[in-house]
N, C-alpha and C positions, 0 to 999 in steps of 0.2 A: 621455491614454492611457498606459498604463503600458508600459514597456519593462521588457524581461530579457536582458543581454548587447545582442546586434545587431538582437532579435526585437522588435517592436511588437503588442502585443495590443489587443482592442478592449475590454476591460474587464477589471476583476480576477477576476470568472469563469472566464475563459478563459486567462489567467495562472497561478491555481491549477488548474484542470484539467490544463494544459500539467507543471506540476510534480510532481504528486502523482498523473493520470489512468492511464488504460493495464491492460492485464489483471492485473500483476503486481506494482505497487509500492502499491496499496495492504493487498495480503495481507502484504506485506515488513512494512510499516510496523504493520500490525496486530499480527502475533506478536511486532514488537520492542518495542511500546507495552505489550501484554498481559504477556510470559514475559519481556521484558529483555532483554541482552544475549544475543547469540549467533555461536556460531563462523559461518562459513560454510558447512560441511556442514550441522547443526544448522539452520540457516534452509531450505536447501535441502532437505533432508528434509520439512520442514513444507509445503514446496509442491509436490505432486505436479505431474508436466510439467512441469517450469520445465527449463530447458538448463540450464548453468552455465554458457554462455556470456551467456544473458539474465539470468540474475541476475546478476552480473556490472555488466551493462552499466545493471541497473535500480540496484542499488548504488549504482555510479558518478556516476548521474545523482544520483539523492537528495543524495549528499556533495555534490554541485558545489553545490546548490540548499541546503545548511547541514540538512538534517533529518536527516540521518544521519552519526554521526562513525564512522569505523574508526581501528580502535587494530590496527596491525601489533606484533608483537612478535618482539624479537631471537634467535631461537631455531629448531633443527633438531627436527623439521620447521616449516615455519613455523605461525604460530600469529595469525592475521587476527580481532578480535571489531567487528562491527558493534552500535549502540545508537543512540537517538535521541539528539540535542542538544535543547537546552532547546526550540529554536525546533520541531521535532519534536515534540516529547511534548505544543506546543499543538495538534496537529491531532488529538490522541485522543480530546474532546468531539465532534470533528465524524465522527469515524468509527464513534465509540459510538453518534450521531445515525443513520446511514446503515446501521449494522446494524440499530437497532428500526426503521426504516422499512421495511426487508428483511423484517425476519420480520413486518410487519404486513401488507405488499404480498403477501406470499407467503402467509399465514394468508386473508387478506381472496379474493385472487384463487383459490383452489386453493379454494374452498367455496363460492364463486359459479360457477366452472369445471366442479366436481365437482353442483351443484344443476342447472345448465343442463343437462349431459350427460345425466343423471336425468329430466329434464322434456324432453326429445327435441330439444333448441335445438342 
């Protein structure tokens, strides 16, 4: 069984679910794979809803887990850019994976959905 820090999971499924899962770190992770580096405002802009206390905290985790590096920089105002690390930028085949399933599921389902409602189902 694989372990992360004190946590014991029951497979690597749920290991990477645990790291990368959740409403908002994989849109993080999508815009910094797609458009690159970005400030923090700049990322947060890109996600409507999101707090800046939750991006933040989704940040946070990502860095602890190596997929995302933040580069602070010495300067008034301060000046924070988030980017993938190498080990990051491998998770972009599986989420490029997860969008064409998205738009198939949603093409697929919304015309079976829209065909039923039509035929009285």
């Amino acid at each position: 069984m694989p372990k992360l820090g004190e946590k014991d999971f029951n497979c690597e499924k749920e290991l990477t679910l645990s790291i990368i899962g959740g409403k908002w770190k994989m849109l993080a992770l999508w815009h910094l794979g797609k458009e690159g580096t970005k400030r923090f405002g700049e990322l947060k802009n890109l996600m409507p809803g999101i707090t800046q206390r939750m991006l933040v905290n989704q940040l946070r985790e990502l860095e602890d887990h190596l997929i995302v590096h933040r580069e602070v920089y010495p300067v008034v105002p301060p000046k924070v850019e988030y980017s993938l690390t190498e080990q990051g930028r491998t998770l972009m085949p599986i989420l490029d994976a997860m969008y064409e399933w998205g738009k198939t599921y949603v093409a697929t389902n919304l015309q079976n959905h829209d065909e039923e409602e039509q035929n009285g189902n």
